[in-house]
NUFI-630669 format. One record per atom (N, C-alpha, C): residue in one letter; x, y, z. Coordinates in pm, whole numbers, plus 50000, padded with zeros to 5 digits. Layout:
# NUFI-630669
AXYZ;...
This chain:
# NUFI-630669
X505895405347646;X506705393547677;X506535389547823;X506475397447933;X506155396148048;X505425391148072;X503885396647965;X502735389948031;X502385380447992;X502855372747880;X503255360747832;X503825348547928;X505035351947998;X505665347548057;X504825349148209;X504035352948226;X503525352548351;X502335339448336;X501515343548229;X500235331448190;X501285322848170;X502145322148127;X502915307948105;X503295298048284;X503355311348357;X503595307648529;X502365303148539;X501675304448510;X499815309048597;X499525293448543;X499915288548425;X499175277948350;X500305263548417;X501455267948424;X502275258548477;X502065255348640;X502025265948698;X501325262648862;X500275252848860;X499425251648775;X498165247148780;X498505234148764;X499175230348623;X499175217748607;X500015209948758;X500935218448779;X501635212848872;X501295207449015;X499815215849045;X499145212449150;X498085202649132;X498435197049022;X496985184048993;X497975172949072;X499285174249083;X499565159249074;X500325154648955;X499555154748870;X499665142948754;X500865144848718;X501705154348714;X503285148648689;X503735144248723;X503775141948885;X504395127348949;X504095116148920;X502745113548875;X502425098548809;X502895096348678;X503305109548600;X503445109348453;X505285100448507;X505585112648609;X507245105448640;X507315091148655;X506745089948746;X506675076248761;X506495062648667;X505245066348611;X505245058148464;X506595059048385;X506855067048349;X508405069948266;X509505062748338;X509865063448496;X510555054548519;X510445042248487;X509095037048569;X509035021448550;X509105019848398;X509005025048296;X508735026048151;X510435020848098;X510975033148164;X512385032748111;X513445023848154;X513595020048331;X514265012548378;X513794999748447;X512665000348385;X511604988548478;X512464977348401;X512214974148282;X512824959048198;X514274954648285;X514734963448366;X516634956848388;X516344959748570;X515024961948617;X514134955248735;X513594948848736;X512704940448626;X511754933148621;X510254936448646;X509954948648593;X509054954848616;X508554959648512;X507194961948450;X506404967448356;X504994977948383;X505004982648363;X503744989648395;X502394984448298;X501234980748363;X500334970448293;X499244975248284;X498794990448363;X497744997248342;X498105009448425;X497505023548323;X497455035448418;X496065041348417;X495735048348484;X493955054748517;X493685039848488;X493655030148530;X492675019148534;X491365021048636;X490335020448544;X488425022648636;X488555010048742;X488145012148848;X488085000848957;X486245004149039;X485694996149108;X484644995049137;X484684984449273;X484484985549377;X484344976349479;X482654970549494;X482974956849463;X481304949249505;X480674953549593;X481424954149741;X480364957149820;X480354972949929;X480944983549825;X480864989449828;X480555001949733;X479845010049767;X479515023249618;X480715031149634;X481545023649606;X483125032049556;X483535023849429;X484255035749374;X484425032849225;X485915045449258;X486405044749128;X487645054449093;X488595049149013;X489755056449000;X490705052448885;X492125046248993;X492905038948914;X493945036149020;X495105045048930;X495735049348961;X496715057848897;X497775045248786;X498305041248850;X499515031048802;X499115011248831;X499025002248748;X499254996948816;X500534985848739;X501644984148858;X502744976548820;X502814957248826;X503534951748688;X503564940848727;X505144931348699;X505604922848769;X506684922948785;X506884908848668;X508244907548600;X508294898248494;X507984884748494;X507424879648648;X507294863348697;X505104870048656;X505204875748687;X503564878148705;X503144874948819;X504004873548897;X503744866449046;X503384878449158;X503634890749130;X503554903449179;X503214914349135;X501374916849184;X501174931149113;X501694939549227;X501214956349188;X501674968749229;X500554977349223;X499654978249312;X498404988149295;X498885004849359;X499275009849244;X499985025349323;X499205036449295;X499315046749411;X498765058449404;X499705069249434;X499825081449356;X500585089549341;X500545104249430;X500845107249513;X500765116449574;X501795127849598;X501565138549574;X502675151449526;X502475157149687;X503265158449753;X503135166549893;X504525171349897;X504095191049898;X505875197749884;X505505199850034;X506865204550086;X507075210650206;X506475208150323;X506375192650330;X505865186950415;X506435172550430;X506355168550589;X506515155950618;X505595150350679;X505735132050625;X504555124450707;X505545115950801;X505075113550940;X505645113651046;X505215100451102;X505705088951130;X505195076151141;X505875073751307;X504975072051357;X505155069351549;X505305055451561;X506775053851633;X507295039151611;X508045039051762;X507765023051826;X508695026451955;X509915023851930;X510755025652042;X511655031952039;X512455021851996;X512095007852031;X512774990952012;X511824983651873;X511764990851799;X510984983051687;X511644981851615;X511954969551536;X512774961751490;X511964964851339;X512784961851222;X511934962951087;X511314951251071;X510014951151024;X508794942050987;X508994932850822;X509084920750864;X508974912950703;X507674907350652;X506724911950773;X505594907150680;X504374914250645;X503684913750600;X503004921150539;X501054916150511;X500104924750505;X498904921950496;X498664922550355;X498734915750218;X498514917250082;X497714909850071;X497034906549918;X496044905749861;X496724889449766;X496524874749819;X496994866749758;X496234858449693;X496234853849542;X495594847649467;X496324834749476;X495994825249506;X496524808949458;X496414796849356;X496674797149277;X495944786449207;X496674775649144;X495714765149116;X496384754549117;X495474745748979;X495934732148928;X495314726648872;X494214721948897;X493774725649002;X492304720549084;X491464732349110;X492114744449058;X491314755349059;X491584765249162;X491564776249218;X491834787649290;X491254782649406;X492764780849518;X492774771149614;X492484786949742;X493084798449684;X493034808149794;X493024819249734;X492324831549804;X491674841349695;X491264852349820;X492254860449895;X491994867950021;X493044873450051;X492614886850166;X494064896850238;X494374880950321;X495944883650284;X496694873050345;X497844882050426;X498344875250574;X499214883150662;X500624868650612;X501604877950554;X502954865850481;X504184877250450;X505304868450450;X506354875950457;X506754880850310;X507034894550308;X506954903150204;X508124912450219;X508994912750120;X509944922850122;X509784936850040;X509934947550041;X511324944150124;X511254950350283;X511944946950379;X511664946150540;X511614962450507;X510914966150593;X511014982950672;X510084984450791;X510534997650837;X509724998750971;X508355004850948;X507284996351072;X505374998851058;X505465002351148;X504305009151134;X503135020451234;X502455022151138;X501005020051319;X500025028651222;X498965037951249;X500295046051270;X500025060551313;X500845067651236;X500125082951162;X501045088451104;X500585103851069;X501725110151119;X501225125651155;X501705140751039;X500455141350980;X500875150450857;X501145163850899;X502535171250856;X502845184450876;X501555194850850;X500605199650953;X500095214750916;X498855205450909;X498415192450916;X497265184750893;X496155190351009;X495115195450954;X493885202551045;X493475181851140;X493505183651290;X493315172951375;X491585171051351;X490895181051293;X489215175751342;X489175168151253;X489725160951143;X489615154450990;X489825142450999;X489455137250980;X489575118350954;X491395120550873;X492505116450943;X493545121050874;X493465118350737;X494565122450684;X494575118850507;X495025109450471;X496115101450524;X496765090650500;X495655082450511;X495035080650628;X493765067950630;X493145070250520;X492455078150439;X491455082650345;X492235077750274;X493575082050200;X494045073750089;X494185059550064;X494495056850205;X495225042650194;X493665032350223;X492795035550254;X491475030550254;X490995027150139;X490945039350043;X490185035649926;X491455027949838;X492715029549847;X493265023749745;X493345009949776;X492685004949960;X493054991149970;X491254983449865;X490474992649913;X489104989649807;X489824988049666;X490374995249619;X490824993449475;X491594985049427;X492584979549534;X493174964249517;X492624955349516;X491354954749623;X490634940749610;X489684943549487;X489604953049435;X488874951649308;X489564943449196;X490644953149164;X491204949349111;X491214929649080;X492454924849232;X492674912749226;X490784904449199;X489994909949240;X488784903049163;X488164903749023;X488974913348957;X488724916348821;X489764906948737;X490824902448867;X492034896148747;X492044882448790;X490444877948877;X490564862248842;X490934855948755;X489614859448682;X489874847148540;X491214852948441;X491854858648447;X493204860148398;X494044849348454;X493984850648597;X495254839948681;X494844826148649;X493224820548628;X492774810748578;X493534806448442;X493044814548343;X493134812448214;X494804818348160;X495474821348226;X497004821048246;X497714808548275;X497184799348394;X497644790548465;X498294799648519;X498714809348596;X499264816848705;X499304807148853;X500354806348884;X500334797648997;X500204810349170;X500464815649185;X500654827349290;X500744840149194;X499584846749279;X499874858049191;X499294870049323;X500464879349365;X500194889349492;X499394903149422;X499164908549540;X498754923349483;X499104932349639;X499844940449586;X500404949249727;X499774966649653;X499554966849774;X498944984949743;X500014995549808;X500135002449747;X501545013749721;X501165033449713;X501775037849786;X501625050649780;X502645055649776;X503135060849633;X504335069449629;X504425083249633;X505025093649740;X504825103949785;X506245114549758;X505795121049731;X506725130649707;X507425141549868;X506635139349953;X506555138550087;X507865133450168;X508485138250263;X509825130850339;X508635127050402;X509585107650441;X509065102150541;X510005102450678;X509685107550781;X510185102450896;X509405096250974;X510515086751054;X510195078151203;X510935084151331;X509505085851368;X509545094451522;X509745086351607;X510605079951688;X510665075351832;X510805078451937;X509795071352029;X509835079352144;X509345067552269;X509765070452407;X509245059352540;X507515061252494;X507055054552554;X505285058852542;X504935054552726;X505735044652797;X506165050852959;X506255063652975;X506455072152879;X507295082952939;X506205100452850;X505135092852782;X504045104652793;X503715110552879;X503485125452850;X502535130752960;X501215128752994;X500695124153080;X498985118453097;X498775134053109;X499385141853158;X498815158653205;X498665163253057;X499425163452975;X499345173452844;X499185160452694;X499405147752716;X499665148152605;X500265140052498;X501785150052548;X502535151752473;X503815142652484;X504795140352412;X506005133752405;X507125143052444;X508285134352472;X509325141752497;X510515138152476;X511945141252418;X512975134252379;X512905123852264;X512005129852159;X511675117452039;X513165119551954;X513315107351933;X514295103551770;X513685104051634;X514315110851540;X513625113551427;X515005111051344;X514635102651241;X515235095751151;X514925095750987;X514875095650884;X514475093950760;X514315079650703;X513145079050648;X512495064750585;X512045068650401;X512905051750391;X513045054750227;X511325047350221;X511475040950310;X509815035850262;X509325023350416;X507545027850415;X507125024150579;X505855018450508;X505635006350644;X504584996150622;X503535005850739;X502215012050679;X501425013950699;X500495005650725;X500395000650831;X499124988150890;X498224987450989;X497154992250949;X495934989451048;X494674988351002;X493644985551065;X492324980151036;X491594990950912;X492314987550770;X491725000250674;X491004994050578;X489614983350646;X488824977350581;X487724975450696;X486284975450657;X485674976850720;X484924958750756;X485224952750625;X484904943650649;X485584930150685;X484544919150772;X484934906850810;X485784896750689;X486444890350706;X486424876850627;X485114874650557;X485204868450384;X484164868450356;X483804855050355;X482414855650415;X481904842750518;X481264832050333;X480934841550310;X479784834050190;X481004831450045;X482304835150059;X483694829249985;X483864816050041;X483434804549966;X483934795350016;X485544792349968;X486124802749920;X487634799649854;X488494809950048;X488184817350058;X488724821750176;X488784810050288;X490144805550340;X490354794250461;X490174803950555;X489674813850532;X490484822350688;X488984835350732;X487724828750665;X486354833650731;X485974829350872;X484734836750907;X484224835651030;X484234825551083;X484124812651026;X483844800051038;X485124795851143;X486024796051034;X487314792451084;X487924798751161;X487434809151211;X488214819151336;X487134817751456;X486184817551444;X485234812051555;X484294831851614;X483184827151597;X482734839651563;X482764846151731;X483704838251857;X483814851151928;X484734851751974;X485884849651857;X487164852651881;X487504865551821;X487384877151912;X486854889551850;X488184898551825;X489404894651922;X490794898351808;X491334895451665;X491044880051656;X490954874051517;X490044883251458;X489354886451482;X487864894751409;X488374911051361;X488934911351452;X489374925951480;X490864927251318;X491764915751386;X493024918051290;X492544913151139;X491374905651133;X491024902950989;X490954918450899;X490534927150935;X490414942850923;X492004947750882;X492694943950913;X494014949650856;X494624945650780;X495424957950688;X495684955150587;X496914967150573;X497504962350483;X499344968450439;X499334976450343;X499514988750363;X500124996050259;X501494999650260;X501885001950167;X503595004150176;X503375021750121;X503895027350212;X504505040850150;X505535045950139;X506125053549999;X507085047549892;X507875062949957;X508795066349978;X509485080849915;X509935076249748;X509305088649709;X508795090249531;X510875086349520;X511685097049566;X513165090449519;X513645074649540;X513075067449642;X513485054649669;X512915046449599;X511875052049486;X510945042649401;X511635029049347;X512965032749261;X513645024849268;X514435011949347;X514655016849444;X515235006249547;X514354996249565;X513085006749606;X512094993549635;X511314981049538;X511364987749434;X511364978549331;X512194967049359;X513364970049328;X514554964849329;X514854954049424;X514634958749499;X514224946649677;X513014942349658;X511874943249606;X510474932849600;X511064920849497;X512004923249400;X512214918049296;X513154903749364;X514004908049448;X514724903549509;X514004890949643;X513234893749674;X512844882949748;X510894879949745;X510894868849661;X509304869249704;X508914852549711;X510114843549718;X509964825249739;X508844825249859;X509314831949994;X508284833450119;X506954831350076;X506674839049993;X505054840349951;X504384829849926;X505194822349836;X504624808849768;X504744795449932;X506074794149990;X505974787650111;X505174786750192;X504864801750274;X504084805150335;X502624801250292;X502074798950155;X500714789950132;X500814780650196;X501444769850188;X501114758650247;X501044754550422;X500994769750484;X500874766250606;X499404772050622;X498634777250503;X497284782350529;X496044771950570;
């Protein structure tokens, strides 16, 4: 009976370290309480492939909200006994807008089709910097690695679900990329006047708990695409040596979720997304 009960440990550790029960959780939520959020789950292991890149992979989840006006490109991440640590100054106010993935279309045909910078709820605090408990420093961190390929997997995606938004008549249709972590998030604050140039290091930081943080910085390698004539916002139009424009075209938003606040945040995207559609017409 013991040794029964031990292979029964040995076989349960295992599964438990794939992951995949947190995505299994997750699905089951949105499954169960998504309809009285406005939320459905519309594909899981969905195959994704980036054009102009030799990356390919599965997206774990992806969510869509009852207007169709809002996908959810999520990736599931199980991290015990550890926190990811987001470096924020000390006066940073929470952020409403956001770098997503916006489709436009109209009776004249798909007027806009690109990472768009527009106000997106629900508000929380960005950085994008973020420091994993016990994380070896010689490594390209992990957060970048995730949140890189899953921003490749959004723009796949939203290019796989053209002719849907076409042949829908879909008038706005977003795509936000999501990492739900099983991980505490905290926000570290601290002077950055007040580093050591001798060591380093910080001193007197504030540390706080985050139900969920806008992860934003340059986690695309490429320009505006020049040869899209549906993109308003290529090389052309930014002027090829306006090299900050050049620079911020490169960034892009991930939201990372605490796996318990999954809910809330739902709940608040559901709650405000009119901005999105406004905000077109100043493109």
């Amino acid at each position: 009976m013991n040794s029964n009960k031990r292979e029964i440990d040995r076989l349960t550790e295992s599964v438990n370290r794939s992951g995949f029960p947190l995505q299994l959780r997750v699905e089951h939520l949105v499954s169960t309480i998504g309809k009285d959020l406005g939320w459905r789950v519309l594909y899981k292991e969905h195959a994704w492939k980036h054009r102009n890149e030799d990356e390919a992979g599965f997206i774990d989840l992806v969510l869509e909200n009852d207007q169709k006006g809002i996908v959810l490109v999520v990736e599931c991440k199980r991290r015990l006994d550890t926190s990811w640590i987001f470096l924020s100054g000390i006066q940073s106010a929470p952020r409403r807008h956001a770098k997503v993935w916006i489709t436009y279309n109209t009776p004249q045909g798909i007027q806009h089709f690109d990472w768009t910078d527009t106000p997106f709820s629900p508000a929380s605090a960005e950085s994008e910097f973020c420091v994993l408990s016990g994380e070896d420093s010689t490594q390209r961190p992990l957060l970048e690695r995730i949140a890189s390929e899953l921003i490749l997997a959004t723009e796949a995606l939203a290019r796989e679900d053209r002719a849907h938004v076409e042949s829908e008549r879909i008038s706005v249709r977003v795509y936000a990329s999501v990492i739900v972590t099983t991980a505490a998030l905290k926000l570290c604050a601290f002077d950055t006047a007040a580093i050591s140039l001798r060591d380093g290091t910080i001193s007197d930081p504030a540390f706080r708990d985050a139900e969920y943080v806008r992860f934003r910085k340059q986690l695309s390698t490429f320009d505006a695409d020049e040869s899209d004539p549906i993109s308003p916002v290529g090389l052309n139009f930014l002027g090829r040596d306006n090299r900050l424009q050049r620079a911020k075209q490169k960034e892009r938003t991930v939201f990372v979720v605490a796996a318990p606040s999954l809910k809330n945040f739902l709940s608040e995207i559901e709650a405000d997304n009119t901005g999105l559609v406004e905000n077109l017409g100043h493109l």
